[in-house]
LOBA-291257 format. One record per residue (C-alpha): residue in one letter; residue number from 1; y, x, z. Coordinates in Angstrom, 2 decimals. Example, Ala and Ser with C-alpha at 12.3 -4.5 7.8 and 13.67 -1.06 7.14 Angstrom:
residues 2
+------+-----+---------+---------+---------+
! code ! pos !       v !       u !       w !
+------+-----+---------+---------+---------+
!    A !   1 !   -4.50 !   12.30 !    7.80 !
!    S !   2 !   -1.06 !   13.67 !    7.14 !
+------+-----+---------+---------+---------+
END
This chain:
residues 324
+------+-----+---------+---------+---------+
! code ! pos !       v !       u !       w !
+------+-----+---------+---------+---------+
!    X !   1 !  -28.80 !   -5.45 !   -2.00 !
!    X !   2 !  -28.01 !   -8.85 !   -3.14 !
!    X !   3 !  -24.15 !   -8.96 !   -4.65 !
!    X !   4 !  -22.43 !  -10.55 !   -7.01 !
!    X !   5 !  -20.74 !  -13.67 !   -6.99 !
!    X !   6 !  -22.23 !  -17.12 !   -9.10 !
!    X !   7 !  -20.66 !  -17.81 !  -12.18 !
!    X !   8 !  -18.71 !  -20.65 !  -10.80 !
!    X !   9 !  -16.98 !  -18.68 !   -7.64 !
!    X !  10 !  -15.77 !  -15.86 !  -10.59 !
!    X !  11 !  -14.85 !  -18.95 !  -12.94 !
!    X !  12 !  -12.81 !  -20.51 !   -9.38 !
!    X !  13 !  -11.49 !  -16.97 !   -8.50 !
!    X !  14 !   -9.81 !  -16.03 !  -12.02 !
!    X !  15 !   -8.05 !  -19.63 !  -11.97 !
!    X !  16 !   -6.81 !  -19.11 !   -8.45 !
!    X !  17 !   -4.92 !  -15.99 !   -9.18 !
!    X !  18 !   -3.62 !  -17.09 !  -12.27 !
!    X !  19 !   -2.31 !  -19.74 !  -10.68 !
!    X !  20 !   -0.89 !  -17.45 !   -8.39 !
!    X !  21 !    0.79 !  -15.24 !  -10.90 !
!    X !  22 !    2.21 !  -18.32 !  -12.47 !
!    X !  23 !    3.32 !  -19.35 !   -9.06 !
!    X !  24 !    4.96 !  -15.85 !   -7.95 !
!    X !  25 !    6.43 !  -14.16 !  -11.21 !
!    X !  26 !    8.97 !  -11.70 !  -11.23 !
!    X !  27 !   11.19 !   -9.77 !  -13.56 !
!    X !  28 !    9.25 !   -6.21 !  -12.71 !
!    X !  29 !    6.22 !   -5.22 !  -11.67 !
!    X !  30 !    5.19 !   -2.05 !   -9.85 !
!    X !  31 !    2.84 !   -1.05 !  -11.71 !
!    X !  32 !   -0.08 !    1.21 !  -11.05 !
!    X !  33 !   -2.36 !    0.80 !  -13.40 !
!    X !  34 !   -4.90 !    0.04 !  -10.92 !
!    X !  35 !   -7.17 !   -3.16 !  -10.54 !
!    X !  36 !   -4.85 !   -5.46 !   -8.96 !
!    X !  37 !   -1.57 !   -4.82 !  -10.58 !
!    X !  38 !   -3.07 !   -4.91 !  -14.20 !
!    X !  39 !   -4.48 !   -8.20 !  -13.47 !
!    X !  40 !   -0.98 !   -9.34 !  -12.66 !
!    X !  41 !    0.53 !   -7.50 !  -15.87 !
!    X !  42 !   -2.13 !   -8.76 !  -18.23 !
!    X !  43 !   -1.80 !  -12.64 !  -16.62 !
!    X !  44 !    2.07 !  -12.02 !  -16.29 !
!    X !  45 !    2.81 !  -10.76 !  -19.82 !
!    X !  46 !    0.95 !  -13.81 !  -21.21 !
!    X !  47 !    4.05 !  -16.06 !  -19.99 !
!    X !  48 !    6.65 !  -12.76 !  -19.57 !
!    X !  49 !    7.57 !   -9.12 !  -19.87 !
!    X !  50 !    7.79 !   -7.90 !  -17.04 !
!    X !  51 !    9.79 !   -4.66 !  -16.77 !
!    X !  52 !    7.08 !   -2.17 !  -15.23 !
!    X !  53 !    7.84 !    0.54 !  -12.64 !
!    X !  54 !    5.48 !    3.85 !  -12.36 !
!    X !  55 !    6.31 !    6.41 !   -9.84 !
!    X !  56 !    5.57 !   10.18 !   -9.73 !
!    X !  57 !    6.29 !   12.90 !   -7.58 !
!    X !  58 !    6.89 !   15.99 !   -9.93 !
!    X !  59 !    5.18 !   18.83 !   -7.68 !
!    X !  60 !    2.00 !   17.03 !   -7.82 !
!    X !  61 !   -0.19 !   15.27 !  -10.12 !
!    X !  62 !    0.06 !   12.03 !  -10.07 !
!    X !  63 !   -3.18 !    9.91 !  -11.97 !
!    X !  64 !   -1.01 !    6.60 !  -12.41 !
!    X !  65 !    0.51 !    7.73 !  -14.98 !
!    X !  66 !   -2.00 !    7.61 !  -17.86 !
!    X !  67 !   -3.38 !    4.26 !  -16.56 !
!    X !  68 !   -0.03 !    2.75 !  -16.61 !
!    X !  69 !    1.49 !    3.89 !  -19.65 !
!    X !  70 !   -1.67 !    2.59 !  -21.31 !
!    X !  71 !   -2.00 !   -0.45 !  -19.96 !
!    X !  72 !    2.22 !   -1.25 !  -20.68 !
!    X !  73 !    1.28 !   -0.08 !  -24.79 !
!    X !  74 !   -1.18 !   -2.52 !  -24.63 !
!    X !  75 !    0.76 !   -5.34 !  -23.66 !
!    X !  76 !    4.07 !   -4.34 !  -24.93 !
!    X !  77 !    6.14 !   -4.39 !  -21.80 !
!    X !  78 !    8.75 !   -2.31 !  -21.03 !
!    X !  79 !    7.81 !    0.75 !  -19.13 !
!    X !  80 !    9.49 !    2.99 !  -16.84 !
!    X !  81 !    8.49 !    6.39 !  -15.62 !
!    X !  82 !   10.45 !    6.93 !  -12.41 !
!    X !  83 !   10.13 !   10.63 !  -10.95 !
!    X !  84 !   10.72 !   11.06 !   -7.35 !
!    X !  85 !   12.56 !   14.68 !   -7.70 !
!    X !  86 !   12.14 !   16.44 !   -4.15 !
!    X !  87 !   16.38 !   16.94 !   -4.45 !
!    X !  88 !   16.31 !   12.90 !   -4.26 !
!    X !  89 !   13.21 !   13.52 !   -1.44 !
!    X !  90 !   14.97 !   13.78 !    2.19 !
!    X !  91 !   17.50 !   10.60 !    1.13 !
!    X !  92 !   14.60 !    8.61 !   -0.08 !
!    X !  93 !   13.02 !    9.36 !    3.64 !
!    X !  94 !   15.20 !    8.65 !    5.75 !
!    X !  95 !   16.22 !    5.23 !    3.83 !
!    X !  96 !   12.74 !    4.30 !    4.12 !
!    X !  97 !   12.14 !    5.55 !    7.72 !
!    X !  98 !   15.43 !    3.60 !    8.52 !
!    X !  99 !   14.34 !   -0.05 !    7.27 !
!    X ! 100 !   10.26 !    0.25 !    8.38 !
!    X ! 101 !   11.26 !    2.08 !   11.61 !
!    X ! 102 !    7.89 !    4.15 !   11.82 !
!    X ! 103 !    7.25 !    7.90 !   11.59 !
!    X ! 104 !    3.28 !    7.61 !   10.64 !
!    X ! 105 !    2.96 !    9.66 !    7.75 !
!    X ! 106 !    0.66 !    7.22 !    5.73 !
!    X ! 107 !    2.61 !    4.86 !    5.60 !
!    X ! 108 !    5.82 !    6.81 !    5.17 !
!    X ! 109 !    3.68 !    8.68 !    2.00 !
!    X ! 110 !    2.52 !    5.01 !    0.67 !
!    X ! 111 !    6.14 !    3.45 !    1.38 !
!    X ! 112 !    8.70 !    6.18 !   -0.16 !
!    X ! 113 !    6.74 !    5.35 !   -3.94 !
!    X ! 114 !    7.31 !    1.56 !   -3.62 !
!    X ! 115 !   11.15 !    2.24 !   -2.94 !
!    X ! 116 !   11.48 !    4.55 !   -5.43 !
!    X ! 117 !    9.99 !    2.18 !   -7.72 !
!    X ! 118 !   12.28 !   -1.12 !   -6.19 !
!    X ! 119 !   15.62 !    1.18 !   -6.26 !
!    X ! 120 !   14.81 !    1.53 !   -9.75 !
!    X ! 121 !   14.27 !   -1.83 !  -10.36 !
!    X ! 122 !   17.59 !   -2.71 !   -9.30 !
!    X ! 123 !   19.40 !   -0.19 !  -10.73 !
!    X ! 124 !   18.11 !   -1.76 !  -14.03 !
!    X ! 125 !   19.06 !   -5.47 !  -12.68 !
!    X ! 126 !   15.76 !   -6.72 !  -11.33 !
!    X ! 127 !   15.93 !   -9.71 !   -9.12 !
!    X ! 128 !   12.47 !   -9.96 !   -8.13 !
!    X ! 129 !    9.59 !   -7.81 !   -8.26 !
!    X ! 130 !    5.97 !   -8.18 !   -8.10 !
!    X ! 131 !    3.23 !   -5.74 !   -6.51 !
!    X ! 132 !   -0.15 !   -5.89 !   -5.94 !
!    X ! 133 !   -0.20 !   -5.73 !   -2.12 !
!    X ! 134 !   -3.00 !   -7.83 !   -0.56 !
!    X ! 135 !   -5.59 !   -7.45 !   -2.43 !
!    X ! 136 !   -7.09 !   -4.60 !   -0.73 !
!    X ! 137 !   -7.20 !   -6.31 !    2.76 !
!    X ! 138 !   -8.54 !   -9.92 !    1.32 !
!    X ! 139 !  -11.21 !   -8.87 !   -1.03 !
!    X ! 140 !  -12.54 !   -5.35 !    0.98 !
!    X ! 141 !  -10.75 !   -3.08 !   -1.48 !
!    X ! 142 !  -10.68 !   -0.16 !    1.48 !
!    X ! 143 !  -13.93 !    2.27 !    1.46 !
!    X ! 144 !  -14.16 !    2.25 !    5.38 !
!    X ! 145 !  -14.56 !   -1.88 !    5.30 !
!    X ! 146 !  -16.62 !   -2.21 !    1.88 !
!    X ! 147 !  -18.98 !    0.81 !    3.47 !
!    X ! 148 !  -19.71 !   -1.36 !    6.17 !
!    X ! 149 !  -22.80 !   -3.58 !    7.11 !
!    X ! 150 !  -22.56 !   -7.32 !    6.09 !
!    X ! 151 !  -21.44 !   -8.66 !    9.75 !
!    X ! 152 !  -19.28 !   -5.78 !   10.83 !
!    X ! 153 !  -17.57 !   -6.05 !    7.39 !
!    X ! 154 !  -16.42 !   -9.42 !    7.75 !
!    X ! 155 !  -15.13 !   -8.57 !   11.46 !
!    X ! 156 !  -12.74 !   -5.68 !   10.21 !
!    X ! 157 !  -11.64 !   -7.92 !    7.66 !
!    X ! 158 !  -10.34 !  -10.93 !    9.66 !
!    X ! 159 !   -9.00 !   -7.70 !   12.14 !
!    X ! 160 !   -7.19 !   -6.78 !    9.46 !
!    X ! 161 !   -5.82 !   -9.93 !    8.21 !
!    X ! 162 !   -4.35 !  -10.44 !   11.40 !
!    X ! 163 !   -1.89 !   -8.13 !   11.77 !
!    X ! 164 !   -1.84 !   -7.13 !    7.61 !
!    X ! 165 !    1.60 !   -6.35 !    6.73 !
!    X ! 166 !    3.40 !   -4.95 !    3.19 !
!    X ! 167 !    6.54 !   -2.44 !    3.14 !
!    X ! 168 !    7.58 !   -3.90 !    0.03 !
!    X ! 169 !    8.93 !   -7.15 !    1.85 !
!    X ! 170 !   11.29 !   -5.38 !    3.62 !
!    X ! 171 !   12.20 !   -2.44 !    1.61 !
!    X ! 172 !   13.33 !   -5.39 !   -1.31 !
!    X ! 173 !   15.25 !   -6.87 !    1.20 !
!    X ! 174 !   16.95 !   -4.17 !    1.87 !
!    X ! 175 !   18.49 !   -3.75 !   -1.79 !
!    X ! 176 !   19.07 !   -7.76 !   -2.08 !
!    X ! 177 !   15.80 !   -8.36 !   -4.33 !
!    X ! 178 !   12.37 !  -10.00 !   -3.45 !
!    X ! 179 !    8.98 !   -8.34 !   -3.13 !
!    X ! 180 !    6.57 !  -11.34 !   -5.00 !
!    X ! 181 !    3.02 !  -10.41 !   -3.63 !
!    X ! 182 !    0.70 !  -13.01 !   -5.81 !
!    X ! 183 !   -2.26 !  -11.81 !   -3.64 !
!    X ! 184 !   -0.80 !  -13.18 !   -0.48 !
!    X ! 185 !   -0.21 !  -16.57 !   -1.98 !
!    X ! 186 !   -1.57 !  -19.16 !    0.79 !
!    X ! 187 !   -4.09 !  -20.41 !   -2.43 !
!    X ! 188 !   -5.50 !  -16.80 !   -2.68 !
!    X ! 189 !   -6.38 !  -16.30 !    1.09 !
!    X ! 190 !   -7.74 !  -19.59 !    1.59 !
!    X ! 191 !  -10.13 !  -18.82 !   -1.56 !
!    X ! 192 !  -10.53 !  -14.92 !   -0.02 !
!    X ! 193 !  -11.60 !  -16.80 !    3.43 !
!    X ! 194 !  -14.87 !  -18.48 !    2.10 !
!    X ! 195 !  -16.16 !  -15.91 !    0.39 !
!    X ! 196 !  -19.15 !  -13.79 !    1.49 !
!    X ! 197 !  -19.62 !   -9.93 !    1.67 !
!    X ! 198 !  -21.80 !   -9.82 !   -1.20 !
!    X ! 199 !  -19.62 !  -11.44 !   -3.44 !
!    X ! 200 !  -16.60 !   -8.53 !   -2.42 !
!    X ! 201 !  -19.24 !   -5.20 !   -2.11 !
!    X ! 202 !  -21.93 !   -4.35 !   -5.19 !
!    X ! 203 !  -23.27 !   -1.46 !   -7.43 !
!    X ! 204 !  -22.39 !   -0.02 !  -10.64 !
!    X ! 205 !  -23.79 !    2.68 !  -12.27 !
!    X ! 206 !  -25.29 !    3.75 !   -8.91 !
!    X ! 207 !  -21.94 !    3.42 !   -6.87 !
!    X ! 208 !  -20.50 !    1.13 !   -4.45 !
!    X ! 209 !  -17.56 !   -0.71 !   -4.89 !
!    X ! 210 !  -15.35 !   -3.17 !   -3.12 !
!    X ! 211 !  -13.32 !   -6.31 !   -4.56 !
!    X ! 212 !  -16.48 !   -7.02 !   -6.83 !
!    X ! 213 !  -15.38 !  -10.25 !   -7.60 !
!    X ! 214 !  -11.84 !   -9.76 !   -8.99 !
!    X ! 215 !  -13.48 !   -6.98 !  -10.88 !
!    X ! 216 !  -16.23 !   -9.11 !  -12.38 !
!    X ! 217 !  -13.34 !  -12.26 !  -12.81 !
!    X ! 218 !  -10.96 !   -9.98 !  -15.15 !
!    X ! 219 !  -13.25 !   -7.43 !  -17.10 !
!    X ! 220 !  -13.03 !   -9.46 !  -19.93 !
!    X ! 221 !   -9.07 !   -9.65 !  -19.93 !
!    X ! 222 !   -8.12 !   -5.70 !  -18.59 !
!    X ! 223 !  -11.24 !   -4.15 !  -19.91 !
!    X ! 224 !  -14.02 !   -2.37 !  -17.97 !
!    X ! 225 !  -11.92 !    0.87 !  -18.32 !
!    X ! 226 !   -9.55 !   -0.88 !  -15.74 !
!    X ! 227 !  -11.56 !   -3.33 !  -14.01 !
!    X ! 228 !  -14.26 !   -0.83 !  -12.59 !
!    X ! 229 !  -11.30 !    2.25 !  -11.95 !
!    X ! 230 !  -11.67 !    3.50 !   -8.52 !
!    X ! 231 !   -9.61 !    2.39 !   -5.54 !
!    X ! 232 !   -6.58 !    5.19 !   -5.58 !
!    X ! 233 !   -4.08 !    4.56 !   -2.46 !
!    X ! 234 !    0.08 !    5.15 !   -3.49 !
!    X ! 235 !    0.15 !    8.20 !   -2.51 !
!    X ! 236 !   -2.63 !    9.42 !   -4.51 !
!    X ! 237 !   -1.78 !    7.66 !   -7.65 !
!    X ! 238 !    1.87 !    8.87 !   -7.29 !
!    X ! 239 !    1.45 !   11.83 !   -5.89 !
!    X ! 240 !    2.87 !   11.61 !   -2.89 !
!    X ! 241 !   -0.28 !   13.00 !   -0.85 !
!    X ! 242 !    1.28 !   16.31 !   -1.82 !
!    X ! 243 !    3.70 !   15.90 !    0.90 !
!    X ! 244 !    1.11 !   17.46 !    3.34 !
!    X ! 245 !    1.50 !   20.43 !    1.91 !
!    X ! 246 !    5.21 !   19.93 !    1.01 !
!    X ! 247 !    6.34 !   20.18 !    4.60 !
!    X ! 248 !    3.62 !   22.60 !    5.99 !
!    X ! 249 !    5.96 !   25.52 !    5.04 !
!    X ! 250 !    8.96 !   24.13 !    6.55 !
!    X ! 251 !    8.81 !   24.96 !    9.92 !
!    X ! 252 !    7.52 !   28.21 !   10.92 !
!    X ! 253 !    4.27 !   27.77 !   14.00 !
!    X ! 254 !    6.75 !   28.97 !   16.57 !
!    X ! 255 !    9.61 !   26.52 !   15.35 !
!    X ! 256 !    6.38 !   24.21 !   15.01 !
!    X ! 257 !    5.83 !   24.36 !   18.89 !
!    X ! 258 !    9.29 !   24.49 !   20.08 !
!    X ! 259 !   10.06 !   21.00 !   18.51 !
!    X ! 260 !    6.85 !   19.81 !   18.77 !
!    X ! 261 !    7.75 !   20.00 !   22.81 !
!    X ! 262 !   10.82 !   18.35 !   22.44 !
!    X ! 263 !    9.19 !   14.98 !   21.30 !
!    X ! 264 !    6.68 !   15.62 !   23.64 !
!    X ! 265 !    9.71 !   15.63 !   26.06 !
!    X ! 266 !   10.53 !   12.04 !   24.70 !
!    X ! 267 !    7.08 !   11.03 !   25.06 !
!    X ! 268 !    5.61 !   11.06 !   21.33 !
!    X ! 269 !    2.66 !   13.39 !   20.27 !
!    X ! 270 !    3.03 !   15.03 !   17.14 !
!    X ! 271 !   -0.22 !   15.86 !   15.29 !
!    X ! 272 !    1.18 !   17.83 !   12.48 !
!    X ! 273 !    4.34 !   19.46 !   10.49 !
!    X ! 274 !    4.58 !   16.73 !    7.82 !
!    X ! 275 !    4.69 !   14.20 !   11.41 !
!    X ! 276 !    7.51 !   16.30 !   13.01 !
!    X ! 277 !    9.55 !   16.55 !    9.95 !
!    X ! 278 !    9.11 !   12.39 !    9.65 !
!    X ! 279 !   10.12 !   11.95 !   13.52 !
!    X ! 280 !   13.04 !   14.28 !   13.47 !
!    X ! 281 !   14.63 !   12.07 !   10.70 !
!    X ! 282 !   13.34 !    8.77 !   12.56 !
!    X ! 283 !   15.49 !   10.22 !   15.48 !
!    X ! 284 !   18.30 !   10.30 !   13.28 !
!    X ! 285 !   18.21 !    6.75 !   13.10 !
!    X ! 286 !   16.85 !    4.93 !   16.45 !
!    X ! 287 !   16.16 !    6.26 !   19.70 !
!    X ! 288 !   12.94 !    7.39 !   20.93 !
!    X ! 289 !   10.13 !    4.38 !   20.58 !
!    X ! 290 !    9.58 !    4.36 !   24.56 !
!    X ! 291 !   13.69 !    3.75 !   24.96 !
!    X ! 292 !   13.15 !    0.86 !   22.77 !
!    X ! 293 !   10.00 !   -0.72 !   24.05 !
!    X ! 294 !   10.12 !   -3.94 !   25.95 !
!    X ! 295 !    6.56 !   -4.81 !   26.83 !
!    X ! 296 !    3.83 !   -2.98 !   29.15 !
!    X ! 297 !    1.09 !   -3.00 !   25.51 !
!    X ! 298 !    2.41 !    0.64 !   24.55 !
!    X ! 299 !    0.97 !    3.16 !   22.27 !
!    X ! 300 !   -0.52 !    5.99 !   24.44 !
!    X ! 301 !    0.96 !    8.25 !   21.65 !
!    X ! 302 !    4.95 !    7.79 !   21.37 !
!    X ! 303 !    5.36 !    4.85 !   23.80 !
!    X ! 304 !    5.99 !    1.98 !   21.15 !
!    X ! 305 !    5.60 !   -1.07 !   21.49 !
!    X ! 306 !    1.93 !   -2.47 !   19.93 !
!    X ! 307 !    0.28 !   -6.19 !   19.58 !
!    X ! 308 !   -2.16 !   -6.28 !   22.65 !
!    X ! 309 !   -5.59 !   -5.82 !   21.39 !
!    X ! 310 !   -4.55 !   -3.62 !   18.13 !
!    X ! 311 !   -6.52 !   -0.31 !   17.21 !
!    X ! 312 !   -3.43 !    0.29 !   15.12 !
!    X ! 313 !    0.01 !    1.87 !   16.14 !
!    X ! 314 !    2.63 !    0.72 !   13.32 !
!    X ! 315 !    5.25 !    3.26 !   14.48 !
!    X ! 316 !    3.63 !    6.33 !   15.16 !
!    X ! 317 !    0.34 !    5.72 !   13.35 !
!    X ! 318 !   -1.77 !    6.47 !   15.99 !
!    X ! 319 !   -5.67 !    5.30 !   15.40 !
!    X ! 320 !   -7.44 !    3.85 !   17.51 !
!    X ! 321 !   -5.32 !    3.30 !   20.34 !
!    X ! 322 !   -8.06 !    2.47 !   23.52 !
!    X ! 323 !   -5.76 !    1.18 !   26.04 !
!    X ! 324 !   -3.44 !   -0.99 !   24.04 !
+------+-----+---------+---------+---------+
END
């Protein structure tokens, strides 16, 4: 397999995101210690310091820690450790559930580390705070697109560049700050829309990777430590996966059932305990998604409202939905 992108396109890449980060600065950074957001601390704290945010949920392990604390020693920035205690946990849910509006467990997982990290951030006075949202989508960061064949690759990426959306807009709104998201700068998709799979998808070492060419662009700044780390979603590298298991003991299998039929009753399929326990608390806040919906494109799931020709439910996180 050809991959790899000419010395040039790496050389035009690196500049483009600099620019970026120059462009869309901020006072924090959530920071992972991932790919993308330690090229934005290593470019950032060349011009800044950055406060960094790292979130953890104490009942499970959470690998972003070591990778982040590391990478903040390096550069000297001001690092935070910011533990998600379960005590904090049903609050921090229904806050989140209550500005996304959606009960679909990924993204309620991936979401509820970002606003932990943003609520800290303003606590400590941040006006403006950058993540590394973006990346994934534009430069095939995702296993099930960089796994792909050359043509059907490109097609699920321009699927999901359409309807691509980031939780951390919103979620900074909602505490008065700004999310700054220097991989969604207009100059960074335009330079993400000419490239070619095999400048995004190569080998190392045997295994296949995705976003080759930011990897190959910064090795020299982050290190190979960092640049060739695998993709980890949020709630892996927090910790927040755990919540699976977290609310499996909740609800006993006949409480499981009885509520299970009550959505049912408001049209919404629930696949799992960790589901229920996010809908109940969504039905704290709204009503159910059919009494909302005001178009015939509905999820076949919970009734919702969906973009006609999406796979995708946003609000239930149903996947794939046939007849939408």
């Amino acid at each position: 397999m050809r991959s790899g992108a000419p010395a040039e396109l790496v050389s035009a890449c690196r500049e483009t995101l600099e620019g970026s980060i120059d462009r869309n600065g901020g006072d924090a950074l959530l920071l992972s210690g991932g790919l993308d957001t330690n090229i934005i601390a290593y470019v950032a704290a060349r011009r800044s310091r950055p406060e960094c945010y790292t979130v953890s949920f104490p009942p499970a392990e959470a690998p972003d820690v070591p990778y982040a604390r590391s990478t903040a020693e390096r550069l000297g920035l001001p690092w935070n450790l910011v533990e998600l205690a379960p005590s904090l946990l049903h609050d921090r849910l229904r806050e989140v559930i209550g500005v996304l509006r959606t009960f679909d467990p990924m993204e309620v997982r991936n979401s509820v580390a970002i606003y932990h990290g943003l609520e800290a951030a303003r606590r400590r006075g941040a006006s403006a705070v950058m993540t590394g949202d973006a990346a994934d989508e534009l430069f095939a960061g995702y296993r099930f697109t960089f796994e792909l064949g050359p043509a059907e690759m490109t097609r699920r990426l321009r699927e999901m560049w359409r309807v691509m959306h980031f939780s951390s807009k919103p979620m900074a709104a909602s505490f008065g700050m700004s999310a700054s998201l220097p991989f969604l700068d207009p100059e960074v998709v335009g330079f993400a829309e000419l490239l070619e799979p095999r400048h995004l998808v190569g080998l190392r070492g045997g295994k296949k990777y995705g976003k080759l060419i930011l990897r190959q662009a910064f090795v020299r700044l982050i290190g190979a430590k960092n640049a060739w780390r695998v993709k980890t979603p949020i709630e892996y590298g927090s910790g927040t996966t755990h919540l699976q298991r977290y609310f499996s003991t909740k609800f006993t299998d006949m409480e499981f059932a009885e509520l299970k039929g009550e959505a049912l009753a408001d049209g919404v399929k629930i696949r799992d305990k960790e589901h229920l326990e996010y809908y109940r608390i969504y039905r704290e806040e709204f009503p159910s998604p059919s009494a909302q919906a005001k178009t015939e494109c509905r999820c076949p799931d919970c009734g919702a409202d969906v973009l006609q020709g999406s796979t995708f439910c946003v609000t239930c996180g149903a996947y794939p939905i046939a007849n939408a």
